[in-house]
C-alpha positions as CSV (number, residue, x, y, z in Angstrom):
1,X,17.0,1.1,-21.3
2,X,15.6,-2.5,-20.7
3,X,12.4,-3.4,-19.5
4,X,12.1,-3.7,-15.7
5,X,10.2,-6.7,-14.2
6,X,10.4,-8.7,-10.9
7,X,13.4,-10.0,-9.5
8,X,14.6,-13.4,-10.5
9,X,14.1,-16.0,-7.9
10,X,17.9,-16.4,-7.2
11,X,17.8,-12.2,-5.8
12,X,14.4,-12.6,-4.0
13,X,15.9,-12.9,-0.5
14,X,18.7,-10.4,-1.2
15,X,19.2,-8.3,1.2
16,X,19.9,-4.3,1.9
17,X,23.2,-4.7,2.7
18,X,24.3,-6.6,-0.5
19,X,23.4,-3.2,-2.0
20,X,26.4,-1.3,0.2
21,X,30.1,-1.1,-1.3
22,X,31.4,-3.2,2.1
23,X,34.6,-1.2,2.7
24,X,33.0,2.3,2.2
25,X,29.3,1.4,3.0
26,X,28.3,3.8,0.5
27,X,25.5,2.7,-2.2
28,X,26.8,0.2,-4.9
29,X,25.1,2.7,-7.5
30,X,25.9,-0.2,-10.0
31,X,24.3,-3.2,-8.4
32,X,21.2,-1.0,-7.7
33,X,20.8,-0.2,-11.2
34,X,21.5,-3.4,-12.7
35,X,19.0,-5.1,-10.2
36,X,16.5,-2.6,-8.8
37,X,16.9,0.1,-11.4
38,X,13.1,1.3,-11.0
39,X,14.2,1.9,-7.3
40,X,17.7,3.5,-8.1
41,X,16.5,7.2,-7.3
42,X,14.1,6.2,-4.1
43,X,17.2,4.1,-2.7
44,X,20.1,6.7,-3.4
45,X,17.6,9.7,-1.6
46,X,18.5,7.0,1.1
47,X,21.7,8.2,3.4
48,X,23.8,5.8,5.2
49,X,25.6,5.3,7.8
50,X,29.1,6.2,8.5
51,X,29.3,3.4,10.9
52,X,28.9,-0.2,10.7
53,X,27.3,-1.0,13.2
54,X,24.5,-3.5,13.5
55,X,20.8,-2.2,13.2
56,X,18.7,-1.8,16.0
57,X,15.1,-1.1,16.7
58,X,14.1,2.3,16.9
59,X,10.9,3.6,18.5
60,X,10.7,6.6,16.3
61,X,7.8,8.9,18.5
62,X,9.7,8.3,21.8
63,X,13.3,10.6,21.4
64,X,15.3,7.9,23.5
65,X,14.1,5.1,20.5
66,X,12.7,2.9,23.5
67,X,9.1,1.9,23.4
68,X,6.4,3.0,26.1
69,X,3.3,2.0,26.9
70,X,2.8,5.8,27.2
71,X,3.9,7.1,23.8
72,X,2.1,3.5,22.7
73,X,-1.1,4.7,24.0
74,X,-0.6,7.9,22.7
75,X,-0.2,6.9,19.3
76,X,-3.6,5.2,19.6
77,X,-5.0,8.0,20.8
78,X,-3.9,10.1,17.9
79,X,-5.2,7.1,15.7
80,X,-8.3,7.9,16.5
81,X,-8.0,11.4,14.9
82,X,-7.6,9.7,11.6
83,X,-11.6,9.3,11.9
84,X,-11.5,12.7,9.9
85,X,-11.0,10.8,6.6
86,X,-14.2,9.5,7.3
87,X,-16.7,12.8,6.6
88,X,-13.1,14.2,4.5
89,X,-14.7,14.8,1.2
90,X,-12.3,13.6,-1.6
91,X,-9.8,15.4,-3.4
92,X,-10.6,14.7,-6.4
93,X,-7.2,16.0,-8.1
94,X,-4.6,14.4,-5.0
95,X,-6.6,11.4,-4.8
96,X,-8.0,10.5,-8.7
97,X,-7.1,12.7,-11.6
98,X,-3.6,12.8,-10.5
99,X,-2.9,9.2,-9.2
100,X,0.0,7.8,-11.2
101,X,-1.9,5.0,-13.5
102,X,-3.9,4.6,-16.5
103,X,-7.4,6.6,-17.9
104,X,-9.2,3.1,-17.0
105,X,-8.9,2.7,-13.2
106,X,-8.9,6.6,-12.6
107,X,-12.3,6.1,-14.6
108,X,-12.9,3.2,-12.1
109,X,-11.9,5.1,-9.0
110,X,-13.9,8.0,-10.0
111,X,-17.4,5.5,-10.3
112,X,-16.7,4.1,-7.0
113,X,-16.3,7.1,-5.3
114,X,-19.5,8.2,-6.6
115,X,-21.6,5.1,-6.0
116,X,-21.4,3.8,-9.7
117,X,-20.3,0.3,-9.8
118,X,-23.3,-2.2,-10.0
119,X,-23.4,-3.6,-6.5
120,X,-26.8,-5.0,-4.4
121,X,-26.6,-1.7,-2.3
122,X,-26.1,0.5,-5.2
123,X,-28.6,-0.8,-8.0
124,X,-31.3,-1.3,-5.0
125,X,-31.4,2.7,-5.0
126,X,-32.1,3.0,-8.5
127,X,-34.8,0.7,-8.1
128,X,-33.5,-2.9,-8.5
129,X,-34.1,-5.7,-6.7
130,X,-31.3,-6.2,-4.1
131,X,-29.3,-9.8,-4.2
132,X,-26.3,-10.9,-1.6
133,X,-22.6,-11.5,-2.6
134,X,-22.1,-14.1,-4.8
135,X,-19.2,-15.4,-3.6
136,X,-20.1,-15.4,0.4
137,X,-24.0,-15.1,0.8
138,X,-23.2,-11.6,2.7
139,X,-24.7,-8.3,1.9
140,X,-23.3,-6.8,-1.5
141,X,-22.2,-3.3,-1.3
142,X,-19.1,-1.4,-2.1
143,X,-17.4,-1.8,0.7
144,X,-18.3,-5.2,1.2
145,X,-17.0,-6.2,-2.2
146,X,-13.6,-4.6,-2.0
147,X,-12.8,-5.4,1.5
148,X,-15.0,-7.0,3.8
149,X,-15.5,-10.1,1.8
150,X,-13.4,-13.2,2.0
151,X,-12.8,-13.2,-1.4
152,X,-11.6,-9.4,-1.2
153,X,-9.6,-10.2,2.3
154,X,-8.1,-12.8,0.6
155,X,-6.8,-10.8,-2.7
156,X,-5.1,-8.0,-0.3
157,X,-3.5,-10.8,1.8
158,X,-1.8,-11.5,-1.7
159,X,-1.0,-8.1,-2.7
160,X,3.1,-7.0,-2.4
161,X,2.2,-4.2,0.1
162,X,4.1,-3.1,3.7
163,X,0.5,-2.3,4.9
164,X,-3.1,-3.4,4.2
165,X,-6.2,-2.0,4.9
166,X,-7.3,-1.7,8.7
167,X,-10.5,-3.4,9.1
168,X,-12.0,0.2,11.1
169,X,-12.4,1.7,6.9
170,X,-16.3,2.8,7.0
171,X,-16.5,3.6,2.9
172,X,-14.5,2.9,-0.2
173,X,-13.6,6.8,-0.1
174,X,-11.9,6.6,2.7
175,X,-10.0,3.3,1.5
176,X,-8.8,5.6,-1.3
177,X,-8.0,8.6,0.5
178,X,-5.4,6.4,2.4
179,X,-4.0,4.7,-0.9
180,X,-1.1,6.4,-0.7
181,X,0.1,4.1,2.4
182,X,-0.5,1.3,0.4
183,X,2.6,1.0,-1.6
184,X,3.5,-1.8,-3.0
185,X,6.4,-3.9,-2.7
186,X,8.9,-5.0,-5.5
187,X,7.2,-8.4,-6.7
188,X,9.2,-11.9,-6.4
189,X,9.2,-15.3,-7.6
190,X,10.3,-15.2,-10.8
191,X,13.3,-16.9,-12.7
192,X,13.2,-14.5,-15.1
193,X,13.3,-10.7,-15.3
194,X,10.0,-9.7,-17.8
């Protein structure tokens, strides 16, 4: 076992189909573990195709795979169900105790959840005097600090993930009830594995 760390810059742009055995197109189970071995069970769950034919874009709620402004719409419409995170109370096992990470930032995840991190909005109910974001001038409160600020838009611009917070998130609960969509992506940019 070796340690694991980002891809070198020379294998940053490689691509899904430099991971397929091109006469079988059947995983290359030795490429994938020599360059994406933290991946290798995740990928090989992964079924291919018989074929070889070229991708195509798939419209996955419509059964044809063609897009419509009506199943569109619809999926807006069912958007707007997700509003039930908002007054969802928090698991505290699924969605804290049990997140895969270290004693520190379930500790952290824990306090903001439960108000405990010293923000304006926060140390104003325990009798302090309030004060505005030091970064922006706005109004300093959980929220504001981990995702409404420029500062805070600017650091999840940054961060490897496929999706980033929407900006319709009314509390720092319900950012962390949705974590799990925020996976992130295999880093890139070094010349040098870690």
């Amino acid at each position: 076992m070796q340690p694991i760390g980002p891809p070198s810059s020379d294998s940053k742009s490689l691509k899904v189909s430099e991971l397929l055995c091109p006469l079988t197109n059947r995983w290359d189970v030795e490429k994938i573990r020599r360059i994406l071995p933290q991946y290798e069970d995740t990928i090989l769950q992964i079924k291919t195709s018989s074929t070889t034919s070229l991708d195509t874009l798939f419209w996955l709620p419509e059964k044809s795979g063609i897009y419509s402004t009506k199943t569109g719409y619809g999926l807006g419409m069912t958007a707007d169900k997700d509003q039930h995170l908002i007054n969802e109370p928090v698991n505290w096992l699924k969605h804290i105790w049990n997140v895969k990470t270290g004693p520190k930032l379930k500790d952290f995840l824990w306090r903001v959840v439960k108000k405990a991190i010293p923000v304006s909005s926060n140390l104003e109910r325990r009798g302090f005097p309030s004060f505005n974001c030091k970064s922006c001038g706005g109004h300093e409160d959980d929220l504001h600090v981990f995702l409404k600020c420029p500062l805070a838009k600017e650091v999840w611009n940054h961060m490897p993930t496929a999706q980033k917070p929407q900006n319709s998130i009314a509390s720092l609960a319900e950012l962390i009830k949705r974590g799990d969509s925020y996976t992130p992506l295999p880093p890139t940019g070094l010349t040098t594995p870690l």
